[in-house]
C-alpha positions as CSV (number, residue, x, y, z in Angstrom):
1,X,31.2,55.1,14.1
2,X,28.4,57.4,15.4
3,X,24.9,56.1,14.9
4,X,22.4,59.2,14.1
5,X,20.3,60.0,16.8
6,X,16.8,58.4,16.1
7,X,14.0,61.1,17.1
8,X,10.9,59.4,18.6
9,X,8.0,61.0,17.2
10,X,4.3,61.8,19.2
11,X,2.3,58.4,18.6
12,X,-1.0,59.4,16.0
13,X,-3.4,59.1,19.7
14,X,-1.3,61.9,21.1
15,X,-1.5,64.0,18.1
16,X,-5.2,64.1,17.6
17,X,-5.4,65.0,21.5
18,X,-3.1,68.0,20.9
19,X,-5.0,68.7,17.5
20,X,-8.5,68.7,19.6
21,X,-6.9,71.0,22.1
22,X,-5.5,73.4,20.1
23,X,-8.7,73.4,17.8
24,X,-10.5,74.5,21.1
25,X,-8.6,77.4,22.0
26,X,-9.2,78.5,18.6
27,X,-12.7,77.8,17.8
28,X,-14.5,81.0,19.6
29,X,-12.5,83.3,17.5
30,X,-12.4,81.4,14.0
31,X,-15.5,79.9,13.4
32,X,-18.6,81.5,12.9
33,X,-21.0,81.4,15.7
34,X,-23.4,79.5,14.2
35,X,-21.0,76.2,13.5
36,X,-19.9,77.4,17.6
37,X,-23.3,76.9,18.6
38,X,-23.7,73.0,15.6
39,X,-20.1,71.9,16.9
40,X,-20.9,72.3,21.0
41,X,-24.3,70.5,20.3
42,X,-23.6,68.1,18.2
43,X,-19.8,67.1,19.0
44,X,-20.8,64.4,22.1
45,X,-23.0,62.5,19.6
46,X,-21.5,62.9,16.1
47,X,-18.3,64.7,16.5
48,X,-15.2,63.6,15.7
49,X,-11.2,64.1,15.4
50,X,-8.8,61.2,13.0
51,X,-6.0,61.5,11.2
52,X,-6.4,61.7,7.4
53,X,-3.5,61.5,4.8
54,X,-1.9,64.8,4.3
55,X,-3.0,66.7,1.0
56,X,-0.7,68.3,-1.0
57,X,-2.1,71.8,-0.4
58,X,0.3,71.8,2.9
59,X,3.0,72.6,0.8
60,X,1.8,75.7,-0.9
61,X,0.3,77.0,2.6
62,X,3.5,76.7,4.7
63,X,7.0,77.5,4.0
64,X,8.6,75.5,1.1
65,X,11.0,74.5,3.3
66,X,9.3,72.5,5.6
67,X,9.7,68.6,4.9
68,X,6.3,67.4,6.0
69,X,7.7,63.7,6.6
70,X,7.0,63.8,10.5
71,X,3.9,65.9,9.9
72,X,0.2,64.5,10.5
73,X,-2.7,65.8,9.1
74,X,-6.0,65.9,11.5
75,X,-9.9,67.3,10.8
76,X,-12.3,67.7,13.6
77,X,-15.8,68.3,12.4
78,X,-18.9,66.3,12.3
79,X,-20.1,62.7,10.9
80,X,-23.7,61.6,10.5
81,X,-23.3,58.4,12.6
82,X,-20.1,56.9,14.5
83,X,-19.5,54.3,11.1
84,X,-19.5,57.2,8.4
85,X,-16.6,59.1,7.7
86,X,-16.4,63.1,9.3
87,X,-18.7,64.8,6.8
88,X,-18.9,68.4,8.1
89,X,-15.1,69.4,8.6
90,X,-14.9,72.7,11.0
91,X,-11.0,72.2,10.9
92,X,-7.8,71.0,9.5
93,X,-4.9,70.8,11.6
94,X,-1.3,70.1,10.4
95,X,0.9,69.3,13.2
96,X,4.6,68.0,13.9
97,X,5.1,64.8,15.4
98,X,8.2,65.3,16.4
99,X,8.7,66.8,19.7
100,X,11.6,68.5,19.0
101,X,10.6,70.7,16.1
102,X,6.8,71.5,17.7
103,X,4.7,73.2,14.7
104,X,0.8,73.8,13.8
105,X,-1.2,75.0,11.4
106,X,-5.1,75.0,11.3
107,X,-7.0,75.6,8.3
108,X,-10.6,76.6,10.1
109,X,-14.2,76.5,8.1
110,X,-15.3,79.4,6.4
């Protein structure tokens, strides 16, 4: 009998670190200059990245195809102190967690 190979995923810490990163090397040329300028001020006190549960407007965004099982959802914006939840969301970022299949989308503030 052949037991299906199990796929370990990107643990949720991981995934918000590659979610941050890839929101920086897109920020300078997809948000506006004035959330450039609120985001690099305000990011060391109030900014933020977490992973959120995934809303269903994935689905319509990306191909039908796509089973977003092993997908996370993460925003990166700003919150008005460290116990409230991220209030001023310059991006959402849908990324595979599993290694094998790597895969992102970023929905940036307009």
């Amino acid at each position: 009998m052949i037991k299906p190979l199990t796929v370990q995923l990107i643990d949720e810490d991981e995934i918000i670190e590659i979610a941050y990163d890839l929101f920086l090397e897109g920020a300078m040329t997809n948000l506006e200059p004035a959330d450039q300028v609120i985001f690099a001020l305000q990011f060391e006190e109030c900014g933020a990245a977490e992973i959120v549960p995934l809303t269903s407007h994935w689905q319509s965004i990306i191909q039908p195809e796509f089973n977003l099982e092993n997908f996370s959802e993460v925003i990166i914006g700003l919150a008005q102190s460290a116990d409230e939840d991220i209030n001023d969301i310059f991006a959402r970022v849908l990324i595979s967690r599993n290694p094998a299949v790597p895969f992102h989308h970023i929905l940036w503030k307009r």
